[in-house]
Steps between C-alpha positions, in 0.01 A plus 500: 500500500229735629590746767297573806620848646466632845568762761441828547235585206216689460221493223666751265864307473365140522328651158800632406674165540259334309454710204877511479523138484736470839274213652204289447312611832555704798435332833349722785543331820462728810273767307280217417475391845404866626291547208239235409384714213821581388424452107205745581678757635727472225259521249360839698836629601390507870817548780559095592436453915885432684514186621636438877766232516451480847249263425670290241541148536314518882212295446144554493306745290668881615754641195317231300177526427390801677613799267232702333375463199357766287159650585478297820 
């Protein structure tokens, strides 16, 4: 049964994880959200942007698709 794992991971122990064989995939749920180029900044080991959970789950576009994106 494959295993999906979440919470609390960074770039460096989702790889980890993988390589070791502990899951199948790592989700990334609120770092995606506050980083649309998340994969990118993964790949350039750039700082990820916080997200604000003030906004979650509000409505409309703020804390959803208004972070920054690399170079912009």
């Amino acid at each position: 049964m494959p295993m999906v794992a979440n919470g609390a991971f960074d770039a460096r122990k989702a790889e980890a994880w993988l390589e070791a064989g502990w899951c199948d995939a790592v989700a990334f749920g609120k770092p995606f959200i506050s980083n649309p180029d998340l994969v990118e900044r993964f790949r350039r080991g750039v700082p990820l942007a916080a997200w604000d959970a003030d906004t979650f789950y509000q409505g409309g576009e703020r804390g959803f698709v208004d972070y920054p994106v690399l170079g912009a």
